[in-house]
Rosetta silent file (secondary structure, phi, psi, omega in degrees, C-alpha in Angstrom):
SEQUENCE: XXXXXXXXXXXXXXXXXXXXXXXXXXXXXXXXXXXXXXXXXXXXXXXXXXXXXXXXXXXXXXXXXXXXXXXXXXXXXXXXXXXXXXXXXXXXXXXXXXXXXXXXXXXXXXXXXX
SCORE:     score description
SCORE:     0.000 S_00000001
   1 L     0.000  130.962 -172.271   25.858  -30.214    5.447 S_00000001
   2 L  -111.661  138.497 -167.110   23.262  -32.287    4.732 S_00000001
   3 L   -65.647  113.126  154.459   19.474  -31.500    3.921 S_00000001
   4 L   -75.113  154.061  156.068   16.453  -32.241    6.667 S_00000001
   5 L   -19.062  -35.569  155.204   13.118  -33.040    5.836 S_00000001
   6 L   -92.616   20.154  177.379   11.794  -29.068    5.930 S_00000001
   7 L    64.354   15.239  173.741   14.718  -28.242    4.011 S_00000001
   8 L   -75.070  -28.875 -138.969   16.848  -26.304    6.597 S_00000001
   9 L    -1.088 -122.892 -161.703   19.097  -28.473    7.219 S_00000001
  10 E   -57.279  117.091  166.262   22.008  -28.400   10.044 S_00000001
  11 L   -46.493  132.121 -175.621   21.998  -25.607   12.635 S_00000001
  12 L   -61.602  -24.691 -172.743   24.744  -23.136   12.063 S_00000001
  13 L   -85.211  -12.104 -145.596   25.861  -23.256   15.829 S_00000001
  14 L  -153.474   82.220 -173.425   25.450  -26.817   16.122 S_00000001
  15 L   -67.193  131.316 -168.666   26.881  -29.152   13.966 S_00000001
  16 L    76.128   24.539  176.240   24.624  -32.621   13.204 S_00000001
  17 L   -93.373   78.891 -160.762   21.787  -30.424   14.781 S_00000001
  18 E   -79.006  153.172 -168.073   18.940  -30.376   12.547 S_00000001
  19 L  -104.971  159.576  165.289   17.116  -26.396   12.145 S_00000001
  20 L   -87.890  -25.115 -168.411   13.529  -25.333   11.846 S_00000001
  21 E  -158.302 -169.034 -147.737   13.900  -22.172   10.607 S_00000001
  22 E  -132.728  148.142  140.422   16.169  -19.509    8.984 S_00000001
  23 L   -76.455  105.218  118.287   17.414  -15.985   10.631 S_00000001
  24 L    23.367  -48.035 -146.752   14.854  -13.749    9.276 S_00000001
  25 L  -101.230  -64.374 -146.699   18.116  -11.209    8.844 S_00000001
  26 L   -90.164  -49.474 -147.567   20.941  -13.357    7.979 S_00000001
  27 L    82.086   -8.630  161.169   19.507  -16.562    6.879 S_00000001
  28 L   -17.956  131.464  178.068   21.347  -18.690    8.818 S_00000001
  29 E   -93.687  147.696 -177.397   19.517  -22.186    9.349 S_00000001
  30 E  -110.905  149.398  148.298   18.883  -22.461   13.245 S_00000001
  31 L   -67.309  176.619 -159.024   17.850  -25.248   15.787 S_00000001
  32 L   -94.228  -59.077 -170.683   14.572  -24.351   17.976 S_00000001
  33 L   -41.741  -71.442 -124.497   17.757  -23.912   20.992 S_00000001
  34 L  -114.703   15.727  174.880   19.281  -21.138   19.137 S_00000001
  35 L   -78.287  135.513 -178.812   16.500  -19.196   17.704 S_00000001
  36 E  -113.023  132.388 -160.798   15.716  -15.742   19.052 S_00000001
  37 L  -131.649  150.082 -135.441   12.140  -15.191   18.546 S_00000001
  38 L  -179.345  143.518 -174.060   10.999  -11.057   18.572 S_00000001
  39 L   -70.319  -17.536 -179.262    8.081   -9.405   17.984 S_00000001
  40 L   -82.574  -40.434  179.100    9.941   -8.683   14.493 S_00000001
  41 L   160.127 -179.365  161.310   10.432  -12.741   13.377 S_00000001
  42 L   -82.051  145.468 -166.229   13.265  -15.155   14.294 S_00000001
  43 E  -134.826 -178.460  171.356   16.675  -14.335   14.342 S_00000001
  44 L   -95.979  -14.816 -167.194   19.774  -15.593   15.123 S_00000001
  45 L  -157.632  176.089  131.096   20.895  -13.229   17.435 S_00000001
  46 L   -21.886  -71.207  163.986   20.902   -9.904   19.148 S_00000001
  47 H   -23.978  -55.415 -146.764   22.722   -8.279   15.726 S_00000001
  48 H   -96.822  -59.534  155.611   20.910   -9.559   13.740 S_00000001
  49 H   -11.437  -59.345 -178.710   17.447   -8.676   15.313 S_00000001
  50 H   -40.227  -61.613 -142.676   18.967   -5.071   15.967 S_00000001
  51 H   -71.909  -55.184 -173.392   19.443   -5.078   12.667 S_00000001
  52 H   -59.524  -27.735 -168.792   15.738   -6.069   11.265 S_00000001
  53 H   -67.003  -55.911 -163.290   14.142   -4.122   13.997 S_00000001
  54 H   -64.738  -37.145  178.681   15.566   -0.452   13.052 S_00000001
  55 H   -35.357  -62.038 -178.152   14.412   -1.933    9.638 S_00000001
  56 H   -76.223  -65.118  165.680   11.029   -2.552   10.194 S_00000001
  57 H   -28.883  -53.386  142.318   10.740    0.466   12.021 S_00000001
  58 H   -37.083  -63.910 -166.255   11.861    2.918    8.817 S_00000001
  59 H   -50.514  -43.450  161.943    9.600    0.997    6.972 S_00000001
  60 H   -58.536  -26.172 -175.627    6.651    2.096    9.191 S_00000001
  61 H   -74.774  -81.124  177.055    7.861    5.312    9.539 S_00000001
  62 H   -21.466  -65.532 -175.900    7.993    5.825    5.610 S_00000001
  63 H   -36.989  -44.670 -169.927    4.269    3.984    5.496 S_00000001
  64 H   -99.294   -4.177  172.180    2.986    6.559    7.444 S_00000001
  65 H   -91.353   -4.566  142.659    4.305    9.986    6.080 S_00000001
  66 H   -72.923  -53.439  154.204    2.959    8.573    3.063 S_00000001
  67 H   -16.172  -83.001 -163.210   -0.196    7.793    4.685 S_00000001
  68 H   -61.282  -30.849  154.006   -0.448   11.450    5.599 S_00000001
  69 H   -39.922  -53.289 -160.527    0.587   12.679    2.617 S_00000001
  70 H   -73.850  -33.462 -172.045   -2.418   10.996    0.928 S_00000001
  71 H   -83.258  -21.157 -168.737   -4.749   12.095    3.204 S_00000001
  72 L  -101.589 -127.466 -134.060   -4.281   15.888    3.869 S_00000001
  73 H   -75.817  -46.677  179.641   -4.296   18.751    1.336 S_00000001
  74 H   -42.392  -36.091  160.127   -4.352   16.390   -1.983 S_00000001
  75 H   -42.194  -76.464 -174.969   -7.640   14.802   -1.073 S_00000001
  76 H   -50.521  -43.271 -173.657   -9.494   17.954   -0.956 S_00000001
  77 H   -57.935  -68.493 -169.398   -7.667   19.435   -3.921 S_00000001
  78 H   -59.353    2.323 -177.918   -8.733   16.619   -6.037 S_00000001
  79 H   -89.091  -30.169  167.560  -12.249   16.641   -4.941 S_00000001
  80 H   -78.483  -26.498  158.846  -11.952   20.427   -6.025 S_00000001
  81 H   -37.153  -63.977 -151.859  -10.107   19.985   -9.460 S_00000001
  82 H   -73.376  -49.701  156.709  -13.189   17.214   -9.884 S_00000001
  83 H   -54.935  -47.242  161.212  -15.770   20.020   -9.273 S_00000001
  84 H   -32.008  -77.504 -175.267  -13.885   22.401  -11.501 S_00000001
  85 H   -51.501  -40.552  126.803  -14.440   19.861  -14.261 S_00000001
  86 H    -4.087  -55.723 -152.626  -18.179   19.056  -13.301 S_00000001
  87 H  -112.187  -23.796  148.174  -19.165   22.407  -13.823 S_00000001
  88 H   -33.133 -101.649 -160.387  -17.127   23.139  -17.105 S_00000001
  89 H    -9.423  -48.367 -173.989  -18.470   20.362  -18.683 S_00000001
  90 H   -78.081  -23.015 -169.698  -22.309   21.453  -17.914 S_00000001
  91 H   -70.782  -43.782 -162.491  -21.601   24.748  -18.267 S_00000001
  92 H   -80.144  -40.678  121.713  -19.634   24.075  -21.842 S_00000001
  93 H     0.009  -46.923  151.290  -22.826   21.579  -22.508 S_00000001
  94 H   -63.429  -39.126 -166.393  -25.080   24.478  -21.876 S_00000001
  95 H  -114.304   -7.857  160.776  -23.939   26.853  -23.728 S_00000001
  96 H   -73.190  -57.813 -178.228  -23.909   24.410  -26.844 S_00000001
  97 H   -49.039  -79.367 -164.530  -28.023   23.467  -26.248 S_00000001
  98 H   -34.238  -54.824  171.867  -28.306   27.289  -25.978 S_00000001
  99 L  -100.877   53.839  169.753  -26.917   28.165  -29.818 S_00000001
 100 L  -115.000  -34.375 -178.600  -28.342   25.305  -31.341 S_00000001
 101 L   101.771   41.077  172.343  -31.416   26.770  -30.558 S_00000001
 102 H  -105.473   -0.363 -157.331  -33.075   23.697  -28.078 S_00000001
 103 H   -91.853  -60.053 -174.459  -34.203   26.079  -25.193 S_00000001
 104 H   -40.525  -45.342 -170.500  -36.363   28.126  -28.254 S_00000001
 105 H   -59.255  -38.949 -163.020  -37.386   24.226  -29.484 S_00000001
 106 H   -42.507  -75.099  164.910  -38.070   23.325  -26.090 S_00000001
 107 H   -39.035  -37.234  175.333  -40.518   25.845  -25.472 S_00000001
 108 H   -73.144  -51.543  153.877  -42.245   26.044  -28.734 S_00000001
 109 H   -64.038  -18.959  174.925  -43.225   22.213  -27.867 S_00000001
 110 H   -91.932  -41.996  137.456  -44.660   23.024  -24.461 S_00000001
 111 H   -37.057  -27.849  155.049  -46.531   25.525  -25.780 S_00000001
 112 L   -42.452  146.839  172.992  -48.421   23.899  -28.427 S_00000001
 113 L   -98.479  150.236 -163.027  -51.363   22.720  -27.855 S_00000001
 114 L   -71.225    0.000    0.000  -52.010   19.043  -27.301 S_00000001
C-alpha cells in the first residue's frame, strides 16, 4: 500500500484508489465513493457508524447527569457551607476585638474631646 499526498493512502475497498479520510470508528482509509458521512463523522459503514453513534450518545448522556448533578442540591449547599464560614470568622473576629478591650478603646477615643 502505498502513501498519498494527505497521508491516507489506498482505499480499503478499492485497491490503487487513493482515500481522503479515515473511518472515524475503525480507521480504515476510505475513497470520497465509500465514505458514509453522519451527523456523528465519517465512517466506513453502517457497523461502524452504529457503533460510534450509541457511543456518542452515552457520552452525552453521562455529560448531562453530571451536568445536573452540579447544578442541583450541591450548589446551594456550598453557597451555605460558605455562609457558615463568613459568619464564624466575623463572629470568631468579634469576639477577639471584644477581650482585647478595642470596643472600651474605641469609645474612650470618641469621647475625648478634640
Amino acid at each position: 500500500m502505498h502513501t498519498n499526498k494527505a497521508g491516507e493512502g489506498e482505499c480499503f475497498f478499492h485497491t490503487g484508489r487513493p482515500a481522503v479520510t479515515r473511518c472515524k470508528q475503525c480507521g480504515k482509509p476510505l475513497c470520497s465513493d465509500c465514505r458514509l458521512v453522519t451527523e456523528d463523522g465519517l465512517f466506513c459503514g453502517d457497523k461502524c457508524a452504529q457503533t460510534a453513534g450509541v457511543f456518542v450518545r452515552r457520552s452525552h448522556d453521562l455529560e448531562e447527569k453530571r451536568a445536573r448533578r452540579r447544578r442541583g442540591i450541591p450548589a446551594g449547599l456550598i453557597r451555605f457551607i460558605i455562609f457558615l464560614i463568613i459568619i464564624a470568622v466575623v463572629y470568631k473576629l468579634g469576639r477577639q476585638l471584644i477581650d482585647r478591650g478595642f470596643l472600651e478603646k474605641l469609645l474612650q477615643m470618641i469621647k475625648k474631646p478634640a
